[in-house]
C-alpha positions in Angstrom: -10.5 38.9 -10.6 -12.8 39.7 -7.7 -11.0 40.8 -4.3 -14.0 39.8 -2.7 -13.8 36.2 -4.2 -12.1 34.7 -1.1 -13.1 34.2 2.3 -10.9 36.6 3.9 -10.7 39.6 1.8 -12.2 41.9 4.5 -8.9 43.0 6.0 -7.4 43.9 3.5 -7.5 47.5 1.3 -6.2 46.0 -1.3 -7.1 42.6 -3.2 -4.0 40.3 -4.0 -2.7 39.9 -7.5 -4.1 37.3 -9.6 -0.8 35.9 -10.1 -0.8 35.6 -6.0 -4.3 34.3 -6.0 -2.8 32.0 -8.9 -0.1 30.8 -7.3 -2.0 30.1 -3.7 -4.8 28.3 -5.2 -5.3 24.4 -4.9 -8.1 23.8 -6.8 -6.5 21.9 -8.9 -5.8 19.0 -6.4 -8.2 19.4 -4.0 -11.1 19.4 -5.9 -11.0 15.6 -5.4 -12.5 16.6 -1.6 -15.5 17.9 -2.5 -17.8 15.4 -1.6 -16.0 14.9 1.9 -15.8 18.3 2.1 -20.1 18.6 1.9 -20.4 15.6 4.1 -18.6 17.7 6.9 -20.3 20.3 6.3 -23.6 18.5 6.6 -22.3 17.1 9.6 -20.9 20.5 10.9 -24.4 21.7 10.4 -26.3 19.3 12.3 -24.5 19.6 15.3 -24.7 23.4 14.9 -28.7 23.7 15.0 -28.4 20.3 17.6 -26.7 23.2 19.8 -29.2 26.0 19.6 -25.7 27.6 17.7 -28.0 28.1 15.0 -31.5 27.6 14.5 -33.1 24.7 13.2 -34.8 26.2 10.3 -31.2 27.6 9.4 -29.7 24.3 9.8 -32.0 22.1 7.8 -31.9 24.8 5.3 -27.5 24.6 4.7 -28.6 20.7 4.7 -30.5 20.9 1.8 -28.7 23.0 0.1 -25.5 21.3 0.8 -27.1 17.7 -0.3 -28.3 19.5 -3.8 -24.0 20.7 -4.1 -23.7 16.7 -3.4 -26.3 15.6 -6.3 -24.5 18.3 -8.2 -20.9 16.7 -7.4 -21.7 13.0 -8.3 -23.3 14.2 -11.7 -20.3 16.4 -12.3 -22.1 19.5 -13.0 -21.5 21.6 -9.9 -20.2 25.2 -11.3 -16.3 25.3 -9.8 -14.7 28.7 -11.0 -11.1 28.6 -11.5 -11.0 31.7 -9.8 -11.8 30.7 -6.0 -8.7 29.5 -4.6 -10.1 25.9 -3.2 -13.0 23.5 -3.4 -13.9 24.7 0.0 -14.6 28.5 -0.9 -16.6 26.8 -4.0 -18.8 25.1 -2.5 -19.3 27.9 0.7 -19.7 30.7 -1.8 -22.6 28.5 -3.9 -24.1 27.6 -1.1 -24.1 30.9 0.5 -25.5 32.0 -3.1 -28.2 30.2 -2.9 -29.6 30.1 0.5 -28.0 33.7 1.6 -27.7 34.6 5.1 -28.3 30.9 6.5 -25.3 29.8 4.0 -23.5 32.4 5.9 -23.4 30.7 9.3 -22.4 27.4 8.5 -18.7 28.7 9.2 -19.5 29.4 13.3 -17.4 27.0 15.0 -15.0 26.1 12.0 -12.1 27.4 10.6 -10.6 26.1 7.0 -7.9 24.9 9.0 -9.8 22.0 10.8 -12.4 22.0 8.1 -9.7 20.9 5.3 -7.7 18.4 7.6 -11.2 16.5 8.4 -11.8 16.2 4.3 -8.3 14.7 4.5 -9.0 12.2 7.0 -11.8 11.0 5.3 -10.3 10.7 2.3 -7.3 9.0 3.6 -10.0 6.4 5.1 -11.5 5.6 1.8 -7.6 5.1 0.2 -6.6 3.0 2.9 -9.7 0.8 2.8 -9.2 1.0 -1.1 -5.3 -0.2 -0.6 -6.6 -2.9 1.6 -9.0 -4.5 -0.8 -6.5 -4.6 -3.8 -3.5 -5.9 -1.5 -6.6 -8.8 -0.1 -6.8 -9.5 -3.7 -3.0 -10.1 -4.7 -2.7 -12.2 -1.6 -5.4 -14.6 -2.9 -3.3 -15.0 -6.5 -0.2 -15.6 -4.3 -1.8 -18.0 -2.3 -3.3 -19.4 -5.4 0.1 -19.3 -7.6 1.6 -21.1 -4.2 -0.8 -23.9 -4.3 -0.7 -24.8 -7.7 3.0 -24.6 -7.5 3.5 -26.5 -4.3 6.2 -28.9 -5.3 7.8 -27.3 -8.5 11.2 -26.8 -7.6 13.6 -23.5 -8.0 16.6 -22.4 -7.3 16.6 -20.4 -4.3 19.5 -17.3 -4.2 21.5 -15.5 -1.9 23.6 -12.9 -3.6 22.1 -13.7 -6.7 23.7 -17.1 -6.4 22.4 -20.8 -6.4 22.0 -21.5 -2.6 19.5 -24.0 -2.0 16.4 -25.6 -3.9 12.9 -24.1 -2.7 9.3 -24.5 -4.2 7.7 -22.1 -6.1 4.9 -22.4 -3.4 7.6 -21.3 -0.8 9.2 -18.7 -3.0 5.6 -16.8 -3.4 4.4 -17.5 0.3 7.7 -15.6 1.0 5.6 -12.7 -1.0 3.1 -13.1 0.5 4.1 -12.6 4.1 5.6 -9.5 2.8 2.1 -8.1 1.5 0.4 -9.6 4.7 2.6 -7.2 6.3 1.8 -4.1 4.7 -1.6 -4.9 4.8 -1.1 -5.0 8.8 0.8 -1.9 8.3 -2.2 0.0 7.1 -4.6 -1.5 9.3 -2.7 -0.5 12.2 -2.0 3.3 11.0 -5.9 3.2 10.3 -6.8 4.1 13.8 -4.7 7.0 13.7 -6.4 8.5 10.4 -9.6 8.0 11.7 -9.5 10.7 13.9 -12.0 13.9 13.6 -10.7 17.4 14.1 -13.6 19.3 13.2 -14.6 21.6 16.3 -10.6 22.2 16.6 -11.5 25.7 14.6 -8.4 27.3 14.1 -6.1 25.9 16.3 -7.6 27.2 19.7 -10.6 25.3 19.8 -13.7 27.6 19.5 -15.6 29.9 22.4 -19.3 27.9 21.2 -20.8 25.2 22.9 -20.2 22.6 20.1 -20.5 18.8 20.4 -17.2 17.3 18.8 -18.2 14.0 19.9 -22.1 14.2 18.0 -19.8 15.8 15.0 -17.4 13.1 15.0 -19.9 9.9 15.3 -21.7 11.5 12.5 -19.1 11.2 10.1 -18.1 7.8 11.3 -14.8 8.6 13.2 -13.6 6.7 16.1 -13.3 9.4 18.5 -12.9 13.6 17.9 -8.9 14.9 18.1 -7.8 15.2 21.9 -5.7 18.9 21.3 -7.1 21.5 18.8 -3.7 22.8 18.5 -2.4 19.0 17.3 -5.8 18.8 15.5 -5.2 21.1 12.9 -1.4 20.9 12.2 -0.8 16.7 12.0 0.1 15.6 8.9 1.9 12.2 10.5 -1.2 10.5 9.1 -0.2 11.2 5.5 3.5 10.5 6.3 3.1 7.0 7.7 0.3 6.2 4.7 3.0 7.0 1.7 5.6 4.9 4.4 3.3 2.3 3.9 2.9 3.0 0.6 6.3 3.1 -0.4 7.7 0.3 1.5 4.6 -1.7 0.0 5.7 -0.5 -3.2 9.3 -1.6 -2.5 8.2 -5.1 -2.3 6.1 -4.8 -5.6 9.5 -4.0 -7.1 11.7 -6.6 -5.5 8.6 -9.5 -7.1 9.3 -7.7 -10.3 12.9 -7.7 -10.4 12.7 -11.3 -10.2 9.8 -11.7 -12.7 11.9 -9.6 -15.4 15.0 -11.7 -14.6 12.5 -15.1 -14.7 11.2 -14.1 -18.5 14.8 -13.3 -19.9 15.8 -16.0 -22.2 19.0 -16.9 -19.9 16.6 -18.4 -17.1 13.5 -18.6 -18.9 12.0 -19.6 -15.5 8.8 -18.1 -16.6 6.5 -16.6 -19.4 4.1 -13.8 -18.8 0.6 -13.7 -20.6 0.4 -12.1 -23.5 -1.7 -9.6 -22.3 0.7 -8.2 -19.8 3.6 -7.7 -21.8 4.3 -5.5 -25.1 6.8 -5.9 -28.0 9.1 -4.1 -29.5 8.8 -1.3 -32.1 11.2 -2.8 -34.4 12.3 -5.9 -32.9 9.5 -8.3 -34.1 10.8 -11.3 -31.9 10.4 -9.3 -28.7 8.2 -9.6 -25.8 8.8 -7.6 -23.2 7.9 -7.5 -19.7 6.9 -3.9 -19.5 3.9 -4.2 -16.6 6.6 -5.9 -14.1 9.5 -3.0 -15.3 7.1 0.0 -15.2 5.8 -1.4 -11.4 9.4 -1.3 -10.5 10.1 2.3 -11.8 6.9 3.6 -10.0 8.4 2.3 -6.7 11.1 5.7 -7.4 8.2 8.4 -7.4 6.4 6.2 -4.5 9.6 6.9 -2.2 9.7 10.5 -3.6 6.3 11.4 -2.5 7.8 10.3 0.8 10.7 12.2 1.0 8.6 15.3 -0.7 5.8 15.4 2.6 8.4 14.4 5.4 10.7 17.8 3.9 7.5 19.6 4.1 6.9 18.6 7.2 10.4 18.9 9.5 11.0 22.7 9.9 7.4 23.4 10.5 6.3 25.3 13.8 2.6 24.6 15.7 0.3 24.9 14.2 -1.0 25.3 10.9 1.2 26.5 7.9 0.4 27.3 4.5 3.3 24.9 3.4 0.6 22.1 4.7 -1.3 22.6 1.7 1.7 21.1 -0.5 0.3 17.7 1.5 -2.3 16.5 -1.0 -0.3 15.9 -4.0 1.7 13.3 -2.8 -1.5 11.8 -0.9 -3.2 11.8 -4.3 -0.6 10.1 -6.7 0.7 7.9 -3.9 -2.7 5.8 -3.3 -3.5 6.2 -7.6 -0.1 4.8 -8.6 -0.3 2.0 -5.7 -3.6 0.9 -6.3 -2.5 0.9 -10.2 0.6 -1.2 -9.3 -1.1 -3.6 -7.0 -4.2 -4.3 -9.2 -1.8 -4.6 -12.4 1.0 -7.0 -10.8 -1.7 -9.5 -9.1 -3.3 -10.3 -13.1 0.0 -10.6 -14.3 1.3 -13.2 -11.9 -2.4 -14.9 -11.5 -1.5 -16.0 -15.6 1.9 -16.5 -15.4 3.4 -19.7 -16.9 6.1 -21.5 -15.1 8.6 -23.6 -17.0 8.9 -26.1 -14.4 12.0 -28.5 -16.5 13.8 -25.4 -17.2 13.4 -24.6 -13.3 14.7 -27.9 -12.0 17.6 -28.2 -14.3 18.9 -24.8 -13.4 18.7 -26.0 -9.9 20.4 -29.2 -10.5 23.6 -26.4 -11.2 25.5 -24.8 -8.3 25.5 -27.3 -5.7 22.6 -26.5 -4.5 23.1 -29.8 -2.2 25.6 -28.7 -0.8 24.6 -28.1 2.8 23.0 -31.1 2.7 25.8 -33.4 2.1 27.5 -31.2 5.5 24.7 -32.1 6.6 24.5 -35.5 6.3 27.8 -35.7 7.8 27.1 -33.9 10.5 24.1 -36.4 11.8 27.2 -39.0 11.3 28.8 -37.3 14.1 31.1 -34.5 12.7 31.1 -30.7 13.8 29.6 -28.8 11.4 32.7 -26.3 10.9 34.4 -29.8 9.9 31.7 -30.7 7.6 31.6 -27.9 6.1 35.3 -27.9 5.1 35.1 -31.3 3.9 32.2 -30.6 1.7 34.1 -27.0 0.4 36.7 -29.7 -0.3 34.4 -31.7 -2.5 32.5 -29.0 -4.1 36.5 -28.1 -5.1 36.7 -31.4 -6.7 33.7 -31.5 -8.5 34.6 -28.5 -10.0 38.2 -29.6 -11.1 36.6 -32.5 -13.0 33.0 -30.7 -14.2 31.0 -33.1 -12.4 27.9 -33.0 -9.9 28.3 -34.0 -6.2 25.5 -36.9 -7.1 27.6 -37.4 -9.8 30.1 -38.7 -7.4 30.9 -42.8 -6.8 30.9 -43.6 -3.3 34.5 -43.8 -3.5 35.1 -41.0 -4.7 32.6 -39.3 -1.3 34.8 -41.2 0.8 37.9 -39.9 -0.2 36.9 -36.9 1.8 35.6 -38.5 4.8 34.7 -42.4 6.1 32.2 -41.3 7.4 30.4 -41.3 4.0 28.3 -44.5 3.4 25.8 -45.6 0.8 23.1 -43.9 2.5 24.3 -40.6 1.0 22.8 -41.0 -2.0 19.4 -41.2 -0.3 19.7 -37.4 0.8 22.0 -36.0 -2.7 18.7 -35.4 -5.2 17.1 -32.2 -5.5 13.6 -33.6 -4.6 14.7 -35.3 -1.3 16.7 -32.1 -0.5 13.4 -29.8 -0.5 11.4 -32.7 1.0 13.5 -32.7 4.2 13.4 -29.1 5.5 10.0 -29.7 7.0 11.1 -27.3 9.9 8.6 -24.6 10.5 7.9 -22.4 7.8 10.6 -24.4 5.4 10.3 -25.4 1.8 9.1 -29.0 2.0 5.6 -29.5 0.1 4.8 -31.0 3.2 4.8 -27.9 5.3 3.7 -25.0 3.2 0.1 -26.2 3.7 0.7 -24.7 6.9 1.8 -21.5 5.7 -1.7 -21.5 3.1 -3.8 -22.3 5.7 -1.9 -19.6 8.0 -2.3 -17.3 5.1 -5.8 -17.6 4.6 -6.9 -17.3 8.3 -4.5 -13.6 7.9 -7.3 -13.3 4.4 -10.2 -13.7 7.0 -8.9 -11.6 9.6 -8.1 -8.7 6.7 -12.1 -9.0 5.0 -13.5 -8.5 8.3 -11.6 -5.5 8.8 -12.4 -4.0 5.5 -15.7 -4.9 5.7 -16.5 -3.3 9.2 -15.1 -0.5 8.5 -16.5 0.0 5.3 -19.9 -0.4 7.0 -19.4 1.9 9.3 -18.5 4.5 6.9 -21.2 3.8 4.6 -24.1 4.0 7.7 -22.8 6.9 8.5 -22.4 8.9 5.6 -26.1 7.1 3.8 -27.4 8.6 7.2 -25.9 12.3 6.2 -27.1 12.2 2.7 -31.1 11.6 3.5 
């Protein structure tokens, strides 16, 4: 190999190893940069000749040649040789071989180590605007699956026990509000990626009388970094995005649990669509929920590529360390896998078929009415921690002789308490039950329009976003490549 076939090689006698030059390299990962990293560059180079840094005729020159690298990247035939250690030196090293000397400057003002983080950023942009639309678009089947399910009951659990009888509409509205929140999640870390370090040079900031502002609105950021030193070493960006990413995948996970439990034949709540489940291999009758059990075991390497950048991250002194180039990786397969999951799990539950008898008769078991028979006593004027002994008392009962507290005769009710009249029976089914918690955001059909109409608004408020940035991005980039 070439000593002369990296971008430092000048201080050094010696070239390093190709096993060294091997084991340094990162072309294998962050050769997914390479358009952001021309689009800086072009950027870079306008602001450069803008300056009087370099002339004009040099500048429009490393603009042309750096949009014919772009034509070349989009087409996939730019030349990358294995043996330069990153896209960056790539594309510097064929442009400088094509346009010589004015190739040469486009480095004045930049160091790799602002030059790389500002490819990042952009990336991390695009994959949070990505993450956006895909979560938008499982909101809209929840919402959907919640409407169309508004009043089919279900048993709702605490510690995996019968508690109380919800809706389906509640149960995935309860979903939803979870992906409504990591949606605000990302949104709100947004503003912190979509800051521009270029200018920061190597971590000092630069002795030339650069523009960081110009630089920065020309790629579309919100503002250039405010400390050159912090500019080229943060990497929180990428640790709260795979936070985001992994506590998003979490709850991906947690509908899945219930989705494999929901298809087994002992609840047989649900069946999924043939085309998101598989069989078995030599088990003819099976049918197997392998889109909802694979989203769960993804969650594991979601959270891993979390714990990987936060290790890389804690012992690290200002400012930048060649440990930072371990960051990408775990960028990379994070937003992939997510994206994956997300897009996968919203087709499988937008054709999932609810078994709506088998629902309601498991939630006829348990006693699910429990707390509204205490209740019931308790508008008749006893304390609740009363009530709730008496109905313990009954449930007890019921038990003892394997019946149902509707079940009951009224005589039997009153043996626990007088204050137990006929009017009982008017509050002991299942469908009165979930019609009566019409406190705010409870189960009864006649509330959760609230929550749809609530959750659309949040859809509005989510497309606008996504759309305004996206805008923004695409002006100014379209603007970089004419």
């Amino acid at each position: 190999m070439d000593s002369k076939k990296v971008l430092w090689s000048g201080r050094f006698k010696e070239g390093a190893t190709d096993a060294t030059l091997a084991f340094t390299s990162s072309l294998h990962t962050d050769v997914k940069l390479a358009r952001y990293d021309v689009l800086g560059s072009i950027a870079h180079a306008k602001m450069l000749s803008a300056q009087g840094i370099i002339s004009q005729e040099d500048g429009k020159e490393i603009q042309k040649g750096l949009k014919e690298i772009l034509l070349q990247i989009e087409d996939g035939t730019l030349p990358i040789q294995d043996s330069l250690e990153d896209i960056h030196s790539n594309i510097e090293f064929i442009l400088t071989d094509r346009i010589k000397d004015a190739g040469a400057r486009l480095h004045t003002a930049r160091s790799r180590n602002d030059q790389v983080v500002t490819d990042v950023r952009m990336f991390m942009r695009d994959a949070i605007l990505d993450t956006i639309e895909e979560l938008i678009g499982f909101e809209k089947t929840l919402l959907e699956v919640s409407k169309d399910n508004i009043d089919v009951i279900v048993p709702g659990f605490t510690h995996v026990q019968h508690a109380q009888p919800v809706t389906i509409g509640h149960h995935f509205m309860a979903h939803f509000s979870r992906i409504r929140r990591d949606i605000e999640r990302f949104i709100e870390s947004y503003s912190r990626v979509n800051v521009c370090p270029l200018g920061s040079a190597a971590l000092a900031g630069t002795t030339y009388d650069i523009d960081r502002e110009y630089t920065s609105s020309l790629l579309g950021f919100q503002n250039p970094c405010y400390n050159s030193m912090d500019g080229v070493s943060d990497r929180d960006f990428i640790a709260e995005f795979l936070f985001n990413s992994s506590l998003c995948a979490v709850h991906l996970s947690s509908i899945c649990e219930e989705l494999v439990y929901w298809s087994s034949q002992e609840f047989a709540f649900i069946e999924m669509d043939d085309a998101y489940a598989t069989g078995s291999s030599i088990m003819p009758q099976k049918k197997n929920s392998d889109v909802a059990e694979l989203t769960r075991g993804r969650t594991g390497a979601a959270i891993g590529d979390l714990v990987n950048i936060l290790t890389t991250m804690k012992g690290l002194p200002l400012t930048y360390n060649r440990d930072l180039q371990e960051d990408k990786d775990a960028m990379f397969s994070s937003y992939t896998r997510l994206t994956s999951c997300i897009k996968m799990c919203s087709a499988m539950i937008a054709t999932l078929s609810f078994n709506k008898e088998r629902m309601l008769s498991a939630a006829s078991e348990g006693f699910m009415n429990a707390t509204d028979l205490a209740d019931y006593l308790v508008v008749k004027g006893m304390p609740f921690r009363k009530a709730h002994e008496v109905v313990g008392g009954a449930v007890r009962y019921c038990i003892d002789e394997n019946k149902k507290l509707e079940d009951l005769t009224l005589k039997e009710l009153q043996s626990f308490s007088d204050l137990i009249k006929e009017d009982v029976f008017d509050i002991l089914p299942l469908e009165k039950c979930v019609n009566r918690r019409k406190s705010f955001g409870g189960t009864s059909p006649e509330i959760i329009p609230v929550q749809l109409d609530n959750g659309h608004s949040a859809v509005d408020r989510q497309n606008a976003f996504l759309i305004g940035e996206r805008n923004i991005i695409e002006q100014a980039f379209d603007a970089l490549e004419k």
